[in-house]
SEKOLPA-114012 format. One record per residue (C-alpha): residue in one letter; x, y, z. Coordinates in steps of 0.5 Angstrom, whole numbers, padded with zeros to 4 digits, always signed. Layout:
BEGIN
aXYZ ...
//
This chain:
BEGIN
x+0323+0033-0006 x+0324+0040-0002 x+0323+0046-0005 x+0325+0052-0001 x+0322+0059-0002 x+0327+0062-0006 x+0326+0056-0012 x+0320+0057-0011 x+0320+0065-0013 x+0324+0063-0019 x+0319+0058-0022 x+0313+0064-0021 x+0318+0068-0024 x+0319+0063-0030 x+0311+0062-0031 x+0311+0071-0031 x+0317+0070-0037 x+0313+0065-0040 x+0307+0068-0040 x+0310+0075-0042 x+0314+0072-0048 x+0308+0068-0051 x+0304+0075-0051 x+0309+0078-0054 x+0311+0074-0059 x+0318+0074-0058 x+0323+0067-0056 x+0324+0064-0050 x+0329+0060-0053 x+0333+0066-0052 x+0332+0067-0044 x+0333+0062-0039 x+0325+0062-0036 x+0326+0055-0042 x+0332+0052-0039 x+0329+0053-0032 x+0322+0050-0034 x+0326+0044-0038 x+0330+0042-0031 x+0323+0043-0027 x+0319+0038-0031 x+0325+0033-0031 x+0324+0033-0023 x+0318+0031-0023 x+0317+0025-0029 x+0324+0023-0027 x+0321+0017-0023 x+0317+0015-0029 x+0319+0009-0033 x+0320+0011-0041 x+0320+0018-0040 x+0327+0022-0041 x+0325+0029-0042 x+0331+0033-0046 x+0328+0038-0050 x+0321+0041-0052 x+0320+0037-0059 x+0322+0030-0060 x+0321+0028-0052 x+0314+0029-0052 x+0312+0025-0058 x+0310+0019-0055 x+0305+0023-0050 x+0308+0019-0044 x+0312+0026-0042 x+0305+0029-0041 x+0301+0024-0037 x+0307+0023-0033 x+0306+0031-0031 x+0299+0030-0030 x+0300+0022-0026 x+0305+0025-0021 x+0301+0031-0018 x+0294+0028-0019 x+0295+0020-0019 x+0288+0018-0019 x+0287+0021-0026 x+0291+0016-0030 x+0293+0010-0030 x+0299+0010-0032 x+0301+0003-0032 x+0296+0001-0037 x+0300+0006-0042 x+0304+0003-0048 x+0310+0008-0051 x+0308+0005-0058 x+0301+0007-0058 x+0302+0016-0058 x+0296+0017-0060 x+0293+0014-0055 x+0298+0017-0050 x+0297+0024-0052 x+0290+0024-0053 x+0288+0021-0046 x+0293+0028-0043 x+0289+0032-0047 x+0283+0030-0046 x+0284+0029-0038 x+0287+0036-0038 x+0282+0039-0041 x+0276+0037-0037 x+0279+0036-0030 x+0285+0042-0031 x+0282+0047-0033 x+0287+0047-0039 x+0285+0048-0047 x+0287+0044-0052 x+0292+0047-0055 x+0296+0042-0059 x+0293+0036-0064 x+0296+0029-0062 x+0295+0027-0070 x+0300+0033-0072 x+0305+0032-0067 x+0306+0025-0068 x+0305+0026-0076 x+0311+0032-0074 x+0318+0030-0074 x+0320+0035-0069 x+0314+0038-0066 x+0314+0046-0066 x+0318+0047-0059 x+0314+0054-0057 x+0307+0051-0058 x+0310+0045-0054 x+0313+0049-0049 x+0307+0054-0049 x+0302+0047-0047 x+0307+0044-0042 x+0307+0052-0039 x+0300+0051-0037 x+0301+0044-0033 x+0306+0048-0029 x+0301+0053-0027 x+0296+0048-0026 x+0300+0044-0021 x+0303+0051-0017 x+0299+0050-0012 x+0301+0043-0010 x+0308+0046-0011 x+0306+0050-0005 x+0303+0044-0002 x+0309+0040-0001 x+0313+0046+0002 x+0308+0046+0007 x+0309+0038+0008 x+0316+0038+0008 x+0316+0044+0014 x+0310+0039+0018 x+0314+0033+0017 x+0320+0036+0019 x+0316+0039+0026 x+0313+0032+0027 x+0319+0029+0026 x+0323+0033+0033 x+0317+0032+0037 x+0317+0025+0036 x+0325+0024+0037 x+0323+0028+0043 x+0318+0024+0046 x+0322+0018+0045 x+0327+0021+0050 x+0322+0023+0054 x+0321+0016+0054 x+0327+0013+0054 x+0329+0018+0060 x+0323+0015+0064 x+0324+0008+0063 x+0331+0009+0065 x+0330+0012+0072 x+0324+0008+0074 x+0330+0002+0073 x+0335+0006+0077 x+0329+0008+0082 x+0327+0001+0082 x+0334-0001+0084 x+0335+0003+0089 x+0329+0002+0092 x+0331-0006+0092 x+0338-0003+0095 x+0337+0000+0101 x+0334-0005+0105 x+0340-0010+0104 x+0344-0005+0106 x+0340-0002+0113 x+0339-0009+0114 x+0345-0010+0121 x+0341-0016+0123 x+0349-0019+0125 x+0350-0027+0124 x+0352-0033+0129 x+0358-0034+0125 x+0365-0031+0122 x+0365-0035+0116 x+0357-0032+0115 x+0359-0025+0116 x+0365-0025+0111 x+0361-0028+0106 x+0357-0021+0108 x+0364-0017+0107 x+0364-0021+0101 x+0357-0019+0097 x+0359-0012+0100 x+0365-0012+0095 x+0361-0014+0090 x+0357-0009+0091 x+0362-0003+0091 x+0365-0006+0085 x+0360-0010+0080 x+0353-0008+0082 x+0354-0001+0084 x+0359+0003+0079 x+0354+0002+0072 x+0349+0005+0077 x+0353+0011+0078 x+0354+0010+0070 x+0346+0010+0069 x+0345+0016+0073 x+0350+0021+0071 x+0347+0018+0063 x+0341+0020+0066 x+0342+0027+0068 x+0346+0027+0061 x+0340+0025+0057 x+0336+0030+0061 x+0340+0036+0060 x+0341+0033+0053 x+0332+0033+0052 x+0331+0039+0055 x+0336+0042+0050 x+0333+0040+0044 x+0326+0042+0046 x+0329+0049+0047 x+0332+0049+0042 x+0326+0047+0037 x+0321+0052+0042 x+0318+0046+0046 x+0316+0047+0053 x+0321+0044+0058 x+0320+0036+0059 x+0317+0035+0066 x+0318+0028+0069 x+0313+0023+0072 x+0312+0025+0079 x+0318+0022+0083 x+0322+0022+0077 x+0325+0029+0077 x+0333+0029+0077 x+0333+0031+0085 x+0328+0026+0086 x+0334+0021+0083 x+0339+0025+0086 x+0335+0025+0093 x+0335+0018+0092 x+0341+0017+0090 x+0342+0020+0097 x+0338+0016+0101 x+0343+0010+0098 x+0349+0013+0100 x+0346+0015+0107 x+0345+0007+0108 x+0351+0004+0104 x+0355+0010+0109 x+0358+0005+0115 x+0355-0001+0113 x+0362-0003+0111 x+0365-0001+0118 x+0359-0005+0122 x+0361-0011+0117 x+0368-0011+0120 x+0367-0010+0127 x+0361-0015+0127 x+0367-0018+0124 x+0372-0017+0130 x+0367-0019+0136 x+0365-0025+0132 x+0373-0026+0132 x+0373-0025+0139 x+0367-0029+0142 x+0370-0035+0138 x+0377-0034+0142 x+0373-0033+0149 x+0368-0040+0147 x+0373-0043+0145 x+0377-0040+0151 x+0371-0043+0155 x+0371-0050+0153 x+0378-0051+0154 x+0378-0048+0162 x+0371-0052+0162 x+0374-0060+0159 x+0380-0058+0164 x+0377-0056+0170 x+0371-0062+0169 x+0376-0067+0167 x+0379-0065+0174 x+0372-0066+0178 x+0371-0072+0175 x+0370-0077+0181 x+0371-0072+0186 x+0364-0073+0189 x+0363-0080+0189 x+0370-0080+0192 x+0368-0075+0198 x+0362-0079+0199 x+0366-0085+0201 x+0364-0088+0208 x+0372-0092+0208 x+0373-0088+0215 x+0368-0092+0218 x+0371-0098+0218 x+0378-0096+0218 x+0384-0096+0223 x+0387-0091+0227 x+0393-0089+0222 x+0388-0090+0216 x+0384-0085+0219 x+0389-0080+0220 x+0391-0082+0213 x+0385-0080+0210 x+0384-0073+0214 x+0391-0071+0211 x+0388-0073+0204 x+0382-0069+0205 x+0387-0064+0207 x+0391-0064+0201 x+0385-0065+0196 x+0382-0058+0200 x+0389-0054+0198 x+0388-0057+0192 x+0380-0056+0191 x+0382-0047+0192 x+0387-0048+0188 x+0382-0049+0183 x+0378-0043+0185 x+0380-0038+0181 x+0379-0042+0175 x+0372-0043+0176 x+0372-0036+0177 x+0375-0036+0170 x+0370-0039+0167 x+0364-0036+0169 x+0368-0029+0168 x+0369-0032+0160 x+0362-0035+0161 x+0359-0027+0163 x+0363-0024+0158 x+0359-0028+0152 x+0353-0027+0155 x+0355-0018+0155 x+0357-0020+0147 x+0351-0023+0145 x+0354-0030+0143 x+0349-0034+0139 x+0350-0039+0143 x+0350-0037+0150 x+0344-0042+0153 x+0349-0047+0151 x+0354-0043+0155 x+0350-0042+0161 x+0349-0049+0162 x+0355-0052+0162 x+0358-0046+0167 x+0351-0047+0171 x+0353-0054+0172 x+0360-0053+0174 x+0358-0047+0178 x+0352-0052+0182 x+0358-0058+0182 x+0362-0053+0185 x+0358-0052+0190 x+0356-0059+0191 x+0363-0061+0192 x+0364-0055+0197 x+0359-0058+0201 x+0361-0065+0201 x+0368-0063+0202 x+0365-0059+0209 x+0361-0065+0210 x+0367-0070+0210 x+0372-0066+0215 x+0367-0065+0219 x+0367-0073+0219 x+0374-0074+0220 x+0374-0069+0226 x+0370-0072+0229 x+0375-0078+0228 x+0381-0075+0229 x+0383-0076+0236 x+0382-0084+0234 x+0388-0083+0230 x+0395-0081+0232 x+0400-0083+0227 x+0401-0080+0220 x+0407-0080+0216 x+0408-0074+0215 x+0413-0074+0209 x+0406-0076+0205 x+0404-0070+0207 x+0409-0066+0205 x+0409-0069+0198 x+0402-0068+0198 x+0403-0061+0200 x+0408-0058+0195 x+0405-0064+0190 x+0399-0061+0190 x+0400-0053+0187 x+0405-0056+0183 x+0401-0060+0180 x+0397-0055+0179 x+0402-0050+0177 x+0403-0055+0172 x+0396-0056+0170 x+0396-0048+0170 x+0403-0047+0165 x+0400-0052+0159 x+0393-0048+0160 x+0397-0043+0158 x+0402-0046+0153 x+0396-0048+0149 x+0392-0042+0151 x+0390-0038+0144 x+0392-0031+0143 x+0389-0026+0138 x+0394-0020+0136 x+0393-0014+0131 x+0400-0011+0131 x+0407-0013+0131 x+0408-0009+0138 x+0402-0014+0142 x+0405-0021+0139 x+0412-0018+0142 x+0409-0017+0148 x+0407-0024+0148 x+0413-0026+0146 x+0416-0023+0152 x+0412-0025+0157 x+0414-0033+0154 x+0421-0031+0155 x+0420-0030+0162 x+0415-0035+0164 x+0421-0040+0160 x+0427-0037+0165 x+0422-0039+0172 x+0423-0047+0169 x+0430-0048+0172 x+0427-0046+0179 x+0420-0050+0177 x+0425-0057+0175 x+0429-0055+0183 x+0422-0056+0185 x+0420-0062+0181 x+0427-0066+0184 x+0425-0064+0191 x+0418-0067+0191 x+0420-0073+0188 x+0426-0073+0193 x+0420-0074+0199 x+0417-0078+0195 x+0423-0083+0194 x+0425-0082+0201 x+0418-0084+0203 x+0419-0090+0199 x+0426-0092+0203 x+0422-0091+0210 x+0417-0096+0207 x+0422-0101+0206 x+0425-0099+0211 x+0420-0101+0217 x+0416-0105+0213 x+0409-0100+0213 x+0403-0104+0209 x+0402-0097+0205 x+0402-0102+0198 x+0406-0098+0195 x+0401-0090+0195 x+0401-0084+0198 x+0395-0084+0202 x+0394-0077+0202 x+0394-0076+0195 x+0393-0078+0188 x+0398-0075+0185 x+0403-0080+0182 x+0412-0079+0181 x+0410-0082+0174 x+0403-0075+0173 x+0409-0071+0175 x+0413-0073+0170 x+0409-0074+0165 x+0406-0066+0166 x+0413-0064+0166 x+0415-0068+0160 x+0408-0065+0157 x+0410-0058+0159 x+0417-0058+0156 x+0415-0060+0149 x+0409-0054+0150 x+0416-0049+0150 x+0418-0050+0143 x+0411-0050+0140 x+0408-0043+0144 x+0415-0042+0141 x+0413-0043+0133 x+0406-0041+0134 x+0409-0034+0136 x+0414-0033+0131 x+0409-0035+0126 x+0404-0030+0129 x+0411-0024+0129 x+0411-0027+0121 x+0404-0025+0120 x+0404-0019+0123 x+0410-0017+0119 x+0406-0018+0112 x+0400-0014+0115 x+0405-0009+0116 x+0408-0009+0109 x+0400-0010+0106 x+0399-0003+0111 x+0405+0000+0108 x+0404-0002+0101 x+0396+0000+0101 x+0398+0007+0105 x+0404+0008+0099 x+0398+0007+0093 x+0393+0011+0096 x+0396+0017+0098 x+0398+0018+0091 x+0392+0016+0087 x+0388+0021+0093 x+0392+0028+0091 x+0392+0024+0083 x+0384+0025+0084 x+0384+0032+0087 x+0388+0034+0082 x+0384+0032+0076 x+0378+0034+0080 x+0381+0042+0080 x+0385+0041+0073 x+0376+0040+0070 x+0374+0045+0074 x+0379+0050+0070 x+0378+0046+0064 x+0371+0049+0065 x+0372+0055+0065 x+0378+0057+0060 x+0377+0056+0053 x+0382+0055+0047 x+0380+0054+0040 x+0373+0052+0037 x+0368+0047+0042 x+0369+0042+0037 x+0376+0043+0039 x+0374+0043+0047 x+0370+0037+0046 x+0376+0033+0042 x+0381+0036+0048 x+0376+0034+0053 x+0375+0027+0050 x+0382+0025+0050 x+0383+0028+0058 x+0377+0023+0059 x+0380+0017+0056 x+0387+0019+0060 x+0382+0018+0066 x+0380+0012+0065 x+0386+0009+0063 x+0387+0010+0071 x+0382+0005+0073 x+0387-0001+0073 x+0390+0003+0079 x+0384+0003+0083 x+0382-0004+0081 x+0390-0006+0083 x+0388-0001+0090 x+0382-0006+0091 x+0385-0011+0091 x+0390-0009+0096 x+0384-0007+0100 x+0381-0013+0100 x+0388-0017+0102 x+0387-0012+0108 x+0381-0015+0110 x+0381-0022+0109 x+0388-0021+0113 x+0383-0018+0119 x+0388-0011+0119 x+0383-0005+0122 x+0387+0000+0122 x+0393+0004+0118 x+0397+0009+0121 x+0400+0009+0113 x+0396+0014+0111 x+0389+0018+0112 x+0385+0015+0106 x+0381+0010+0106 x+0379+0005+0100 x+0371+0009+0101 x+0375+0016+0100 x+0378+0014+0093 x+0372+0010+0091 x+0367+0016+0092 x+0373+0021+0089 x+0373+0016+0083 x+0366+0017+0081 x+0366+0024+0082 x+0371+0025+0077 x+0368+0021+0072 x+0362+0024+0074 x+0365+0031+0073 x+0369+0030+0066 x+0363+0026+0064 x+0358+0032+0065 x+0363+0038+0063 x+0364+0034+0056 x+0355+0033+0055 x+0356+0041+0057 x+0361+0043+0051 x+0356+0038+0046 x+0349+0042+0048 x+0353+0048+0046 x+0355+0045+0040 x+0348+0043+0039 x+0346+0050+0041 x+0351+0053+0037 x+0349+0049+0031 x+0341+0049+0031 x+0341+0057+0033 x+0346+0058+0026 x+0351+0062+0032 x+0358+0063+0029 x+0365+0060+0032 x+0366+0067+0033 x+0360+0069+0037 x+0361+0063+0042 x+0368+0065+0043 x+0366+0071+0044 x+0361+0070+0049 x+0365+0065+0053 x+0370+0070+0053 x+0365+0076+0056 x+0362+0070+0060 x+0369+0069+0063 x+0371+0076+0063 x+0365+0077+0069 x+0366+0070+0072 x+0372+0072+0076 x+0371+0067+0082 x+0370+0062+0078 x+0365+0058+0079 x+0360+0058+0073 x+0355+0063+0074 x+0354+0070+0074 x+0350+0074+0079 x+0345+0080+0076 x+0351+0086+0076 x+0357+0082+0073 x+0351+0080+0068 x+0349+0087+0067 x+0355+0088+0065 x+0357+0083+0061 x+0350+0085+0057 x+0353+0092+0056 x+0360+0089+0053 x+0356+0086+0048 x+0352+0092+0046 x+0346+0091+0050 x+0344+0098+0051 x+0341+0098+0058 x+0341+0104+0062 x+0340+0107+0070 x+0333+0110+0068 x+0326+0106+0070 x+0327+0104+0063 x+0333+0101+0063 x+0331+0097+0068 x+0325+0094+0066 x+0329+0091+0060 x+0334+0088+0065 x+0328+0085+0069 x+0324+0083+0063 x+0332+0079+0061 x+0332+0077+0069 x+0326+0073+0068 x+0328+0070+0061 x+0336+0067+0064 x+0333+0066+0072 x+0326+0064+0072 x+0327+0060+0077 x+0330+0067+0081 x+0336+0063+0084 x+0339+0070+0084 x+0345+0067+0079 x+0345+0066+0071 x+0349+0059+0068 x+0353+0059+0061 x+0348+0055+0058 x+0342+0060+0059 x+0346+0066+0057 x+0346+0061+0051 x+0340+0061+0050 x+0338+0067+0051 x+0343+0070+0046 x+0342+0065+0041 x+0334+0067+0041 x+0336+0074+0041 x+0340+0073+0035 x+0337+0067+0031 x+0330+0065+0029 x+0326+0059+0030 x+0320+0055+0028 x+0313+0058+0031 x+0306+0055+0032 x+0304+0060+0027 x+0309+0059+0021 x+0307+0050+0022 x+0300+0053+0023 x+0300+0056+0016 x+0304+0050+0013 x+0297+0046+0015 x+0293+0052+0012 x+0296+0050+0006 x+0296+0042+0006 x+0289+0044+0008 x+0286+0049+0001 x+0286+0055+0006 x+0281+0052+0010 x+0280+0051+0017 x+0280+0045+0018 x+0284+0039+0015 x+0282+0032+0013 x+0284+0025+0014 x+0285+0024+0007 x+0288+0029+0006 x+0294+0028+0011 x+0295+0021+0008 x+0295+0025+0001 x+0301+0030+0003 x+0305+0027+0009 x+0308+0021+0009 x+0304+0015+0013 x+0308+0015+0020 x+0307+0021+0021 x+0300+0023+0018 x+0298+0018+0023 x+0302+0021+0028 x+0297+0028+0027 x+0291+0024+0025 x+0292+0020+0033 x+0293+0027+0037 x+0289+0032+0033 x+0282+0034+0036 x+0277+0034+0032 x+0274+0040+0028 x+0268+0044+0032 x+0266+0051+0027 x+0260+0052+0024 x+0264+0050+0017 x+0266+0043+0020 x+0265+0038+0015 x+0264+0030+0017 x+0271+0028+0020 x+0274+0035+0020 x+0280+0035+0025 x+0283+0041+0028 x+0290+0043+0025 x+0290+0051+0029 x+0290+0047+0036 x+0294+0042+0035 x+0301+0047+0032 x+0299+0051+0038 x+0300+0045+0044 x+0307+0042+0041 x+0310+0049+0042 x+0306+0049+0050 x+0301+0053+0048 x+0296+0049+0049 x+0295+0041+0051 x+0296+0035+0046 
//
C-alpha cells in the first residue's frame, strides 16, 4: 500500500495524541487519534485469514490481531500458519512475548485476564496496540521510500525498453534500405521485352507493396523517438542517443540515399522498355528484308556460273546476253534493299542488340553473296561479249518483256514488303500519317494494273509471233525467269495485302483512341487529386499553428482529419491502376496534365507523414501538460503567446520574438547586463543546439520546469537512505526485502559495489546509482 507523507504527518500526529492522553488520563474514545489508529491497524491485518479488527476490545481476544501486526512488518518473528483461533492463550502469549524480547515493547497486558474478560478494557488494549504502531513507524518510512524507487525504476526501465525497441526498429529499416538500394541502381538492361516488363512490374510492386509500410515504419520511428525523448524529459533523464549509425538524420540520410536511386529508375525502366520495343521492330525488320532478299538470291550463282553458252548456238547466245541484261537491271534493282539491310543491321549494332553476332553474320554473309554475285555477274557479260558478234538475232519483244517485267516485278516484291511491313506508333497523329500514306500508294494501283496489262500484252504478242513462225523457244522467255503466272500471282498477292494493311491500320487508329481516353481519363483524376493534396498539405500546416479548444480536442479534431485522409486512399489506388493501364499500353507521354503518378505517390507519403507527426506533437504536449501538472489554461495560454510572436507561421521563434513573448508572460527580463544574462542562461536551455530559433515543444519544456517540480537524484538518493537504515551503503537482502523482486534485481545488477571505509561484505553503492539514472554519471 502507498502512503504519502500527508498520511504519514497524520498517523505521527495520532502516536503524540495517544501518547499525550495516556499521560493525561483523559479518553481517547472522545478524539479521533482512536479512529485513525483502528483504521491503521485494519490496513495492515486485512490480508490475514481470521482476523477482523472492528474495535479495541473483543477483536483482539483470539491474539491473532497482535501476531498479525507483528508478521506483517517482521515476518521472520512468527510463523503465523502454525497459529489456531481456538488457542488464545497460546496466540496472545507468543505476541507478547515475541514483543518484549525483540520489539523492545513491555508487557503490558496478561493474556489469561483478556481471555477470562468478556470485553477486555479498550484503553489498556489501545495503549498496547499504540506501542506496536510506534514500533513499525520506521518501516512506515521505509515503504514510502520503496514506493518512490519503484516507481523511478519503473520509468527508467519503460525507457530502456523504447530505447530498445527504437534500435532494433531502425536496424530493420536500415537493413532494408541497405538491401534496396543495389536493386534500384542496378541499370544493368535485359535482352528481352518480356524481362524488362517483368522489371516494370517488380518496381510497381515495390511503390505499392514494399515501400509504403516502409514510410509507415520510418515516420512511427521518428515518432517513437520524439515520444522517447519526451518522456525522458519529462522524468529528469539525459536524452537518448542512438547507436552510431542509427540517429534520425542517419535514417533520414539513408532514407535519402534510397529515394536518390529509386529517382529515375522507373524512367530508365520504360525507355529500356521503349528501345527494347524498337530493336524487336528493327530485327524483325531485319529478317523479313534478309528471307526476301535470300530467297531472291538463291541459284543465282549457280546460275551465273553456267558455261551453256559455250556450246550454244547464234541466237541462243543472243538470247542469253539479253537474259544477262535483264537479270542485271533486275540485280540493281536489288541494291538498295541490301543497302537496306545492312543500314538495319548498322542500327542494331548502335542500340546494342543482344543479338547482334547473329545479326552481323547474316548481313556479312549477304554482303560477301552480294559481292560475289557482282563478280560473277561481270564475270558472265564479260563472256557473252566476247561472243556477241557470233549472235545476231534476238527477239526483241522477249526483251522488252524482260525489261519492264523486271522493276515490276520488283515494284511488286517491294509494295508486298511494304503492305506486310510492321509499324510502331504512339499517338493518333502518326497512325493517320500512315494511313495517309496506304491511301496514296492504293490510288497509284490503277496505273500499276495498266502496266501489268501491257506487260502481259508483250507477252502474249510473243506468243503469237511463236506460233506464228514456229520459233523453237518451248514455250519461255529466254531472257527472263519471270513468268505471266508469278506476275499474276504477285498481283493477286498484292490486292489481298490492300485490305489487310487496311485492318491492321483502323486496328491500330482503334489503339490509339483508347491510349487517348486512358491519357484524358489519368490527366482528369490527377490534376484533382494534386491540388486535393496541396491543399491538405496547407490546411495541416494552419491546423498546426491555430489552436481551438483543449489539446485533447485538437488531438480528436486531428484524428478525425486524419481518418478523412486516409478514406482517399482508394482514389490513389484507382489512380494507380490507370497508371498501370498506361504503362502496359506503352503510353510515355501525357500532354493531359502536368503531374505524373511519382508526383502524387511522393505528395501522398508527405501528407501522411505530416498529419501522422502534428498529431505525435499534440500527444507530447498532452504528455507534457500531464506529467508537469500544466492546466489547460496555462497551455492555451501559452500556445496563444507562442502564436501571437510566430507570425510568419512556420513554428518556431527567433531570440527577439521569444524575449518578447517571455515578457507577455511576465518574465522580467530587462536591457541592462543583468537582464541580459538571464536571457542568455533561458537561450541555452530552449536552443542548446544554438540554431538561433526556439520550437513549441521547448518553449514547453522550458515553462513546465520553470512552473513544476519533478523527481531528482537527490530525493531517490534519500528514498534508498531510508530503505537503507540512514547507512551508506545498502544490502542485497535488504533490496529484495523492500522492493518488489523484478525490480530489486534490476538495481542489484546495475548498481556498484560500495567501496568506504564502513562497507560491509556485499554492500552496494546506492549514492552513484540515483546520480547515473538522472545522467549524472554512468550506470
Amino acid at each position: 500500500e502507498i502512503v504519502d507523507g500527508n498520511v504519514k504527518m497524520t498517523l505521527g500526529m495520532i502516536w503524540t495524541i495517544i501518547l499525550r492522553f495516556a499521560i493525561q488520563d483523559i479518553s481517547v474514545e472522545e478524539t479521533s487519534a482512536k479512529e485513525g489508529l483502528l483504521l491503521w491497524c485494519q490496513r495492515k491485518t486485512a490480508p490475514y485469514k481470521n482476523v477482523n479488527i472492528q474495535n479495541f476490545h473483543i477483536s483482539w481476544k483470539d491474539g491473532l490481531g497482535f501476531c498479525a501486526l507483528i508478521h506483517r512488518h517482521r515476518p521472520e518473528l512468527i510463523d503465523y500458519g502454525k497459529l489456531r483461533k481456538d488457542d488464545p492463550l497460546t496466540n496472545l502469549n507468543t505476541a507478547f512475548d515475541v514483543a518484549e524480547k525483540y520489539l523492545d515493547i513491555p508487557k503490558m497486558l496478561d493474556a489469561e485476564d483478556i481471555v477470562g474478560t468478556a470485553r477486555p478494557d479498550e484503553k489498556a488494549i489501545m495503549t498496547y496496540v499504540s506501542s506496536f504502531y510506534h514500533a513499525f513507524s520506521g518501516a512506515q518510512k521505509a515503504e514510502t521510500a520503496a514506493n518512490r524507487i519503484c516507481k523511478v525504476l519503473a520509468v527508467n526501465q519503460e525507457n530502456e525498453q523504447l530505447m530498445e525497441d527504437y534500435e532494433k526498429l531502425a536496424s530493420d529499416l536500415l537493413e532494408w534500405i541497405r538491401r534496396t538500394i543495389p536493386w534500384l541502381e542496378n541499370r544493368a538492361p535485359e535482352n528481352t521485352m518480356q524481362a524488362m516488363q517483368q522489371k516494370l512490374e517488380d518496381f510497381r510492386d515495390y511503390r505499392r507493396l514494399h515501400k509504403p509500410p516502409k514510410v509507415q515504419e520510418k515516420c512511427q520511428l521518428e515518432i517513437n523517438f520524439n515520444t522517447l525523448q519526451t518522456k525522458l524529459r519529462l522524468s529528469n533523464r539525459p536524452a537518448f542517443m542512438p547507436s552510431e549509425g542509427k540517429m534520425v538524420s542517419d535514417i533520414n540520410n539513408a532514407w535519402g540515399g534510397l529515394e536518390q536511386a529509386e529517382k529515375g529508375y522507373e524512367e530508365w525502366l520504360l525507355n529500356e522498355i521503349r528501345r527494347l520495343e524498337r530493336l524487336d521492330h528493327l530485327a524483325e525488320k531485319f529478317r523479313q528484308k534478309a528471307s526476301i532478299h535470300e530467297s531472291w538470291t538463291d541459284g543465282k550463282e549457280a546460275m551465273l556460273q553456267q558455261k551453256d553458252y559455250e556450246t550454244a548456238t547464234l541466237s541462243e547466245i543472243k538470247a542469253l546476253l539479253k537474259k544477262h541484261e535483264a537479270f542485271e537491271s533486275d540485280l540493281a534493282a536489288h541494291q538498295d534493299r541490301v543497302e537496306q539491310i545492312a543500314a538495319i543491321a548498322q542500327e542494331l549494332n548502335e542500340l546494342d542488340y543482344y543479338d547482334s553476332p547473329s545479326v552481323n553474320a547474316r548481313c556479312q554473309k549477304i554482303c560477301d553473296q552480294w559481292d560475289n554475285l557482282g563478280a560473277l555477274t561481270q564475270k558472265r557479260r564479260e563472256a557473252l561479249e566476247r561472243t556477241e558478234k557470233l549472235l545476231e538475232t534476238i527477239d526483241q519483244l522477249y526483251l522488252e518483256y524482260a525489261k519492264r517485267a523486271a522493276p515490276f516485278n520488283n515494284w511488286m516484291e517491294g509494295a508486298m514488303e511494304d503492305l506486310q511491313d510492321t509499324f510502331i506508333v504512339h499517338t493518333i497523329e502518326e497512325i493517320q500519317g500512315l494511313t495517309t500514306a496506304h491511301e496514296q500508294f492504293k490510288a497509284t494501283l490503277p496505273d500499276a494494273d495498266k502496266e501489268r496489262q501491257a506487260i502481259l500484252g508483250i507477252h502474249n504478242e510473243v506468243s503469237k509471233i511463236v506460233q506464228t513462225y514456229h520459233v523453237n523457244m518451248a514455250g519461255t522467255n529466254p531472257y527472263t525467269t519471270i513468268t505471266p503466272h508469278e506476275i499474276n500471282g504477285k498481283w493477286e498477292h498484292v490486292r489481298q495485302l490492300v485490305p489487310r494493311r487496311d485492318q491492321a491500320l483502323m486496328e491500330e487508329h482503334a489503339r490509339q483512341q483508347q491510349n487517348e481516353r486512358l491519357r484524358k481519363q489519368f490527366g482528369a483524376q490527377a490534376n484533382v487529386i494534386g491540388p486535393w493534396i496541396q491543399t491538405k498539405m496547407e490546411e495541416i500546416g494552419r491546423i498546426s499553428i491555430e489552436m481551438h479548444g483543449t489539446l485533447e480536442d485538437q488531438l480528436n479534431h486531428l484524428r478525425q482529419y486524419e481518418k478523412s485522409i486516409v478514406n482517399y486512399k482508394p482514389k490513389i489506388d484507382q489512380l494507380e491502376g490507370d497508371h498501370q493501364q498506361i504503362q502496359e499500353a506503352l503510353i510515355f507521354d501525357n500532354k493531359h496534365t502536368n503531374y505524373t503518378m511519382e508526383h502524387i505517390r511522393v505528395g501522398w507519403e508527405q501528407l501522411l507523414t505530416t498529419i501522422a507527426r502534428t498529431i505525435n506533437e499534440v500527444e507530447n504536449q498532452i504528455l507534457t501538460r500531464d506529467a508537469k501538472g500544466i492546466s489547460q489554461e496555462q497551455m492555451n495560454e501559452f500556445r496563444a503567446s507562442f502564436n501571437h510572436f510566430d507570425r510568419d507561421h512556420s513554428g518556431t521563434l527567433g531570440p527577439e520574438e521569444f524575449k518578447a513573448c517571455l515578457i507577455s508572460l511576465g518574465y522580467d527580463i530587462g536591457n541592462d547586463a543583468q537582464g541580459e544574462a538571464e536571457f542568455a542562461r533561458i537561450m541555452s536551455i530552449v536552443d542548446p543546439n544554438r540554431l538561433g530559433v526556439v520550437t513549441f515543444q521547448a518553449f514547453i519544456d522550458f515553462m513546465s520546469r520553470e512552473t513544476a517540480d519533478t523527481d531528482t537524484a537527490d530525493q531517490v538518493m534519500a528514498s534508498f537512505k531510508i530503505l537503507a537504515g540512514d547507512k551508506n551503503y545498502i544490502t542485497v537482502d535488504e533490496l529484495r526485502r523492500e522492493l518488489p523482486p523484478d525490480q530489486a534485481e534490476y538495481c542489484i545488477a546495475r548498481m556498484a559495489p560500495y567501496n568506504g571505509r564502513d562497507a560491509v561484505p556485499g554492500a552496494l553503492d546506492y549514492m552513484s546509482f540515483s546520480t547515473a539514472l538522472y545522467g549524472e554519471s554512468d550506470l
